[in-house]
ZAROKE-112963 format. One record per residue (C-alpha): x, y, z. Coordinates in pm, whole numbers, padded with zeros to 5 digits, always signed. Each point is the difference from the previous one (the first is absolute). Layout:
N
XYZ ...
This chain:
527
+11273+11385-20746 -00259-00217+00193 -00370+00137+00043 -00045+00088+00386 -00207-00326+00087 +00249-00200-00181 +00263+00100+00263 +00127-00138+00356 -00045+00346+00088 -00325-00015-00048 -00060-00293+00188 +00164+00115+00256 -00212+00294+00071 -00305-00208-00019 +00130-00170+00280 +00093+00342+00185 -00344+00071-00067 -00199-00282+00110 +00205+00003+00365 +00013+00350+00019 -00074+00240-00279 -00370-00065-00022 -00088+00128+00366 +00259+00213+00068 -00189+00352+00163 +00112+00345-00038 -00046+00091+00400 +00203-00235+00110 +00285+00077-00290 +00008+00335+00124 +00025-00088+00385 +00288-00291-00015 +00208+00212-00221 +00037+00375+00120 +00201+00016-00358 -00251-00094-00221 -00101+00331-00141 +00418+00068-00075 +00062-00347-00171 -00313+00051-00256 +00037+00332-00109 +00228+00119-00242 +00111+00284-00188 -00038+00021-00459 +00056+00293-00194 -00257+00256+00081 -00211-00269+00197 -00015-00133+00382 -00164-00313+00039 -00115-00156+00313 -00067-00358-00045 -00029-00123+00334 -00397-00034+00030 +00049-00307-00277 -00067-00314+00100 +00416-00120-00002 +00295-00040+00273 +00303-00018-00047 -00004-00344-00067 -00277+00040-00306 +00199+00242-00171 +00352-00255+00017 -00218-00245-00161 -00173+00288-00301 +00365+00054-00011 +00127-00306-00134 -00302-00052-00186 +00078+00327-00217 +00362-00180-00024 -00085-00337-00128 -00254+00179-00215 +00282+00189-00162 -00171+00323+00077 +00304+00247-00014 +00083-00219-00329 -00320+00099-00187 +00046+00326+00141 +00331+00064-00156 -00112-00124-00346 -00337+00249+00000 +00302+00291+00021 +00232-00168-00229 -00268+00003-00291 -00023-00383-00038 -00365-00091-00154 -00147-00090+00390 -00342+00050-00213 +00035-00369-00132 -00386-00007-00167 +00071+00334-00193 +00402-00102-00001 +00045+00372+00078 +00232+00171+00279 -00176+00226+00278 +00156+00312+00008 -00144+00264+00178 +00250+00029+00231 +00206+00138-00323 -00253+00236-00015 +00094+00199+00320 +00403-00063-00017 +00241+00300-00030 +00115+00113-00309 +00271-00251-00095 -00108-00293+00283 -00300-00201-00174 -00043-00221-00287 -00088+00215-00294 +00117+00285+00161 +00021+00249-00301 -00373-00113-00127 -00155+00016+00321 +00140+00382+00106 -00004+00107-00379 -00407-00063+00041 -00025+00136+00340 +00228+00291-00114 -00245+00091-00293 -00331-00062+00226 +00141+00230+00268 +00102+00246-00216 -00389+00023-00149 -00156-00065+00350 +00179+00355+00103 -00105+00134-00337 -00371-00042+00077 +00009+00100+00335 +00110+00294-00130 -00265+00059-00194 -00281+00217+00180 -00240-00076-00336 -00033-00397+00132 -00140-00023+00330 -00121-00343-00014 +00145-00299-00102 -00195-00356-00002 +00176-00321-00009 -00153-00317-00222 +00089-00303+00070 -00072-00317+00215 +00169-00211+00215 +00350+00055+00039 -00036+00316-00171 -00286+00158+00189 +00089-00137+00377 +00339+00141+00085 -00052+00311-00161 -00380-00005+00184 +00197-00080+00347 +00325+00196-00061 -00190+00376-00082 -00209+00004+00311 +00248-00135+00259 +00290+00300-00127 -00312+00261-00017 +00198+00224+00235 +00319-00025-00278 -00282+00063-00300 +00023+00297-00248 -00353+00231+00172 -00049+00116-00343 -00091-00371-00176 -00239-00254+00055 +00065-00354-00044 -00306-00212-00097 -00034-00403-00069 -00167-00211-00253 -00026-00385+00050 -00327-00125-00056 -00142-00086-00322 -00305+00069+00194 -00158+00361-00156 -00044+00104+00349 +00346+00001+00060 +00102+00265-00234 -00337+00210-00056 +00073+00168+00311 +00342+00107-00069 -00075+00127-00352 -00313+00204+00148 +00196+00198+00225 +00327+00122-00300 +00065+00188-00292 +00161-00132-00280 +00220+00294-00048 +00133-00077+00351 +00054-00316+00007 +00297-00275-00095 -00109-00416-00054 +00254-00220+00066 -00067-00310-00147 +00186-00312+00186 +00013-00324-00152 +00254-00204-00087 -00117-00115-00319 -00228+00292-00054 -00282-00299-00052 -00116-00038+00314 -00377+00005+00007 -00147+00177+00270 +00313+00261-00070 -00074+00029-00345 -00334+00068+00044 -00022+00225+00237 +00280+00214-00203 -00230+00007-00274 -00248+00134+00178 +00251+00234+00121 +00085+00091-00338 -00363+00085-00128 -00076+00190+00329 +00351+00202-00091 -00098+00048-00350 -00369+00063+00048 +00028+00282+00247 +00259+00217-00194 +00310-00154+00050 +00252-00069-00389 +00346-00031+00124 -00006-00412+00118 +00363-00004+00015 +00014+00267+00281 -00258-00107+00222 +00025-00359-00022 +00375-00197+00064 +00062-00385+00045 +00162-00257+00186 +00017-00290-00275 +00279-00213-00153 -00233+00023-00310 +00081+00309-00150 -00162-00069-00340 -00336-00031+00145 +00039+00291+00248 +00056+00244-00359 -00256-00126-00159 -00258+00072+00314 +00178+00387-00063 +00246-00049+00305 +00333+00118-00042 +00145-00011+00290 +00100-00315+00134 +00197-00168+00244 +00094-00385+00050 +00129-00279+00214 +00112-00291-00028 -00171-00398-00007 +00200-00056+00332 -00224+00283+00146 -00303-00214+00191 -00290+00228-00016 -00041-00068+00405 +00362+00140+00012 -00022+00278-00254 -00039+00328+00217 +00367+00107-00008 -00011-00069-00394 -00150+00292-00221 -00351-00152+00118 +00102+00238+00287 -00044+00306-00212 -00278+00125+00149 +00197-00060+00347 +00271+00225-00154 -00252+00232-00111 -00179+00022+00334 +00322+00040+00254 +00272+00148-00255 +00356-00150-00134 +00157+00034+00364 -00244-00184+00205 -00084-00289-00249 +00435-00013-00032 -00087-00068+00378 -00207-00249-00033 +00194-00171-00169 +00303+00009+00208 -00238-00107+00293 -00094-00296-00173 +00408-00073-00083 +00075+00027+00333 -00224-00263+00108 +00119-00241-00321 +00361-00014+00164 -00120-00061+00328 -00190-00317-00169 +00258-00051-00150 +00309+00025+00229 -00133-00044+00356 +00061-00280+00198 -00294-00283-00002 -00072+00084+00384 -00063+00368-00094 -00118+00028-00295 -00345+00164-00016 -00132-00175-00297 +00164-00293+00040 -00212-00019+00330 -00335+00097-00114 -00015-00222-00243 +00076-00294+00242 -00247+00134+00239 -00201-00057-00260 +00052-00366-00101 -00018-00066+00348 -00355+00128+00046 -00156-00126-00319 +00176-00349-00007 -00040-00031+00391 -00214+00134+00174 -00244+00049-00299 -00014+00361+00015 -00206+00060-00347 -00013+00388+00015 +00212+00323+00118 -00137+00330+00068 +00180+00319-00087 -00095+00286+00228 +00234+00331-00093 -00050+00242+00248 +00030+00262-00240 -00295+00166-00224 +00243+00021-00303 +00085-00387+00022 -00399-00059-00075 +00075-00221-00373 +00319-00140+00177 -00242-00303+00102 -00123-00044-00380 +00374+00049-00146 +00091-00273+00251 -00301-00233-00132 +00141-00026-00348 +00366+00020+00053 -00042-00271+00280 -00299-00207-00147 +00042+00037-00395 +00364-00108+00116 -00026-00329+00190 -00359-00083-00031 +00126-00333-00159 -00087-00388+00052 +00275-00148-00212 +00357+00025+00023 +00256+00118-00240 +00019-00342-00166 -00345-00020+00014 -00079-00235+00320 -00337+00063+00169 +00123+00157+00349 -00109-00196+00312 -00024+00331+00190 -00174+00357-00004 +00189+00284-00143 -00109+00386+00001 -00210+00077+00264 -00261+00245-00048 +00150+00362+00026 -00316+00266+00116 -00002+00267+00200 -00091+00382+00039 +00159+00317+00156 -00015+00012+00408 -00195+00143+00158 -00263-00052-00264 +00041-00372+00054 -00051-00022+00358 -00377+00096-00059 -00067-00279-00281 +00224-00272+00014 +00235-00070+00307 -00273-00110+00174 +00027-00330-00198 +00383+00065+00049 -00073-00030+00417 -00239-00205+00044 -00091-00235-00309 +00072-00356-00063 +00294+00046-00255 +00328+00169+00133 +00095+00228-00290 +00337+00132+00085 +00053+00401-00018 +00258+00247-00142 -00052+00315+00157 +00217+00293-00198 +00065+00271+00232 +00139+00367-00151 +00185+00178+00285 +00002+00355-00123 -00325+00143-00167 +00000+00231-00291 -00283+00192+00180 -00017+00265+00224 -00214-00211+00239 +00147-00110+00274 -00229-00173+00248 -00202-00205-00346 +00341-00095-00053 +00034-00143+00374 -00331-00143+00030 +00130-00170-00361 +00301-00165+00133 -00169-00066+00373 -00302-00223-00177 +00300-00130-00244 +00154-00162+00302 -00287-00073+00227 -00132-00247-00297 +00312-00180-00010 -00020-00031+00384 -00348-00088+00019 +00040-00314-00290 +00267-00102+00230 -00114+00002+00365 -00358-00061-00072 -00225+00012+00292 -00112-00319+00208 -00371-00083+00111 +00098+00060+00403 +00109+00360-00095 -00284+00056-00239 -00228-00126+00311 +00150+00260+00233 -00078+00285-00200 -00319+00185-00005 -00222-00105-00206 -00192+00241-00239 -00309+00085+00105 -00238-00175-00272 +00187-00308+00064 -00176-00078+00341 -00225-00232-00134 +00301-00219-00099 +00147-00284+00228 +00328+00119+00088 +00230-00258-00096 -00239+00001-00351 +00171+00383+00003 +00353-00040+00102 +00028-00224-00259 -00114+00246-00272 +00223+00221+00098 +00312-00182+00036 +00274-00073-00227 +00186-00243-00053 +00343+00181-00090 +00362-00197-00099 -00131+00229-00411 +00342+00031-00178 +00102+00380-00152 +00316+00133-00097 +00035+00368-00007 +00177+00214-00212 +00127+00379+00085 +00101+00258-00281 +00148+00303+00185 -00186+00194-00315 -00173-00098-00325 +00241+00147-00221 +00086-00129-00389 +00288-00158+00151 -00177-00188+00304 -00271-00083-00225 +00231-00172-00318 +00122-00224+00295 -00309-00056+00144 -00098-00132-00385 +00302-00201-00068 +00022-00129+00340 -00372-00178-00084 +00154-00115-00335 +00301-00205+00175 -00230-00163+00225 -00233-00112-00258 +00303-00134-00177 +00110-00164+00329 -00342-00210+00032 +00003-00113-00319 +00340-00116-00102 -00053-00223+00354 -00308-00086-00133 +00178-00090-00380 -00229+00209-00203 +00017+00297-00234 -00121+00250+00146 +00039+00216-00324 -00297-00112-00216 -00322-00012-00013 -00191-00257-00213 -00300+00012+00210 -00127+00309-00081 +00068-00090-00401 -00352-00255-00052 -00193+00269+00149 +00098+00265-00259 -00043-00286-00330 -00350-00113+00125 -00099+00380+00004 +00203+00086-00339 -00314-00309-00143 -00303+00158+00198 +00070+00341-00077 -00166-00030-00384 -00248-00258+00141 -00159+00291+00215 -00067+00164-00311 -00096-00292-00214 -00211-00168+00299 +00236-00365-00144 -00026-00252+00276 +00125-00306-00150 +00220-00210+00164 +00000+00161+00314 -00129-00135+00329 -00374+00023+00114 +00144+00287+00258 +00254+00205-00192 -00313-00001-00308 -00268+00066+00260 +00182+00314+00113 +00112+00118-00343 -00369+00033-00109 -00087+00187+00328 +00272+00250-00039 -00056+00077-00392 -00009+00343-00083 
């Protein structure tokens, strides 16, 4: 299966773009075709999408189409479900679509629900228990940022009488202020790494383990649990209850895997049964729907199409919901640790950009720091806007003047506003001084900004596991077009052996053989 610039298809659209693609403006779109709006929105499990403020006709998305053909698309697809090894660099399969399958309907079927089963089952015991009221979650990566983004947007689904708290950062600051504020006899550790080895994890479960033991607390194997593989080493850190996954569990992917315990232990056995059936829902539809309507499928075009181009190099993520406020960061590394490759799977540089830059923060929060680059800067940065029909709140007009500036930004990136109208307005009163055509021009935009919108009727488990899984296909999408594996992640490996070598050379003050920078700064920092 040919890489996408190694296809007719793709020269094709290059064509369609230079004649027509390239200039093609939103206004006009809209007022030739009085169907517009009906022929780019469409209907996924749990999620309405309207994609007709993207830069495409009709015409565009014929030609993504048979790129995503001759690409074999639907082919790679098919072998992620079947359990072939698609990760070709680790020669492992990517299942964590197995992970969310019916009883009796995935690969490893009777491993994966025997596990979830036996997490469950200890998730309800715990909640149960009135004597732990907080539980704090170790881990990094994969194993802190779905659990960090899952918690707070279900907090209306939460148990009242736990708190969930989150430890990432090796950094002492990040978990000084969580320990301050517990009791050791109230609280549970869960320790999540894979290997039990990882180093910031590690660490900062030691020092959860001395805080425990220093302030009172003897019985380890009740307050602390584990998500490892490595059950040796979790026993002999005092842990004795553990629960595992699999090496076909990416940590990017690992939520619905017992890294979700604290999920289960924040929203019960029901709602996180939910979230996983959300997240199924949207794996057939991937999986099943035609080309032409298939959500993922789509997105992930839309996003070759931008990066490759028009040379798009970033995409904002603006929920317009408080509880989606880590959806942005989840996004960065399931997006960015995914495809933020130069070389393709045989190892050929790539003559093209792949991940864009994936940023954003909750609306309306946003509006007052960033979208005025978003408006009016030099770089278009296209914009998902994430839209939540029904509040869990009892406030109805926040809720209203939510959704109202959700849809006015999406307007106003769109129609812009020109100099002449900007001219004929009145013009604020400190501005006098100011030549008037020097002012219209300040406050005119240019307009023809790309969003797509998505609406969830309600942020439930279910709406959110397809919300997930539908950013998980489309990530898959980009990159099997772009022919690389998106499921590993060397770069971040030469970062962690360089600082494995400095870490006893800030105690010993050795410089040698380092460069005149890395030495420099070693001395500086010394204890």
């Amino acid at each position: 299966m040919p890489r996408c610039d190694r296809t007719k298809a793709w020269g094709a659209l290059k064509g369609h773009f230079e004649a027509h693609g390239r200039d093609l403006d939103l206004r006009e779109a809209f007022a030739r075709d009085a169907g517009r709006w009906a022929a780019f929105t469409l209907e996924a499990p749990e999620i309405f999408a309207d994609l007709s403020k993207n830069l495409v006709d009709g015409a565009t998305l014929r030609f993504l189409l048979d790129l995503a053909r001759e690409c074999g698309v639907e082919a790679r697809r098919d072998a992620m479900f079947a359990g072939e090894a698609v990760n070709l660099t680790e020669g492992r399969a990517v299942l964590h679509t197995a992970l969310r399958a019916p009883r009796g309907q995935g690969p490893f079927s009777d491993e994966v629900h025997g596990v979830l089963d036996a997490m469950l089952a200890y998730a309800e015991r715990v909640r149960a228990d009135d004597a732990i009221t907080d539980i704090v979650n170790i881990g990094i990566g994969g194993s802190d940022l779905g659990p960090q983004m899952v918690v707070p947007a279900l907090d209306a689904f939460c148990h009242p009488g736990k708190r969930l708290h989150f430890v990432s950062n090796v950094d002492g600051h990040d978990i000084a202020p969580v320990l301050r504020r517990l009791e050791p006899k109230h609280t549970l550790f869960i320790v999540a790494s894979k290997t039990f080895t990882t180093q910031e994890t590690m660490a900062n479960a030691g020092v959860a383990r001395d805080w425990f033991l220093t302030g009172g607390g003897s019985d380890i194997a009740r307050h602390f649990a584990a998500t490892t593989t490595n059950v040796a080493a979790a026993a002999a850190f005092g842990i004795r209850t553990t629960f595992g996954f699999w090496d076909w569990v990416g940590g990017r992917y690992s939520l619905w895997s017992a890294i979700g315990l604290p999920i289960a232990l924040a929203i019960g056995e029901a709602n996180f049964r939910d979230l996983l059936a959300g997240a199924h829902a949207m794996d057939r539809h991937f999986a099943t729907a035609p080309a032409a309507k298939n959500l993922p499928l789509l997105l992930g075009l839309l996003d070759v199409w931008y990066r490759n181009f028009h040379g798009f190099t970033s995409r904002s993520v603006a929920p317009y919901h408080q509880g989606l406020k880590r959806l942005p960061a989840y996004l960065q590394q399931l997006e960015m640790e995914s495809n933020g490759k130069r070389v393709d799977v045989n190892g050929e540089l790539l003559p093209f950009g792949t991940s864009p830059v994936v940023w954003g923060e909750p609306g309306t929060n946003g509006q007052h720091a960033y979208f005025q680059m978003l408006h009016q800067g030099s770089d278009v940065i296209p914009v998902e806007f994430i839209a939540v029909h029904r509040p869990t709140h009892p406030y109805a007009d926040l809720q209203a003047k939510l959704l109202a500036n959700c849809l006015a930004q999406s307007q106003a990136l769109m129609l812009g506003k020109t100099a002449e109208v900007a001219r004929g307005e009145k013009a604020p009163t400190a501005s006098a001084t100011l030549d008037r055509d020097v002012l219209a021009r300040h406050r005119s935009f240019p307009g023809n900004r790309p969003s797509t919108t998505f609406v969830l009727e309600a942020l439930t488990p279910r709406a959110l596991g397809a919300l997930i899984a539908m950013y998980e296909h489309r990530v898959f999408t980009s990159g099997a077009l772009w022919d690389i594996n998106s499921f590993d992640q060397w770069g971040v490996e030469l970062g962690k052996a360089l600082a494995s070598d400095l870490l006893p050379r800030l105690a010993s003050g050795d410089s040698a053989g380092l460069d005149a920078s890395t030495a420099g700064l070693l001395a500086r920092l010394r204890p």
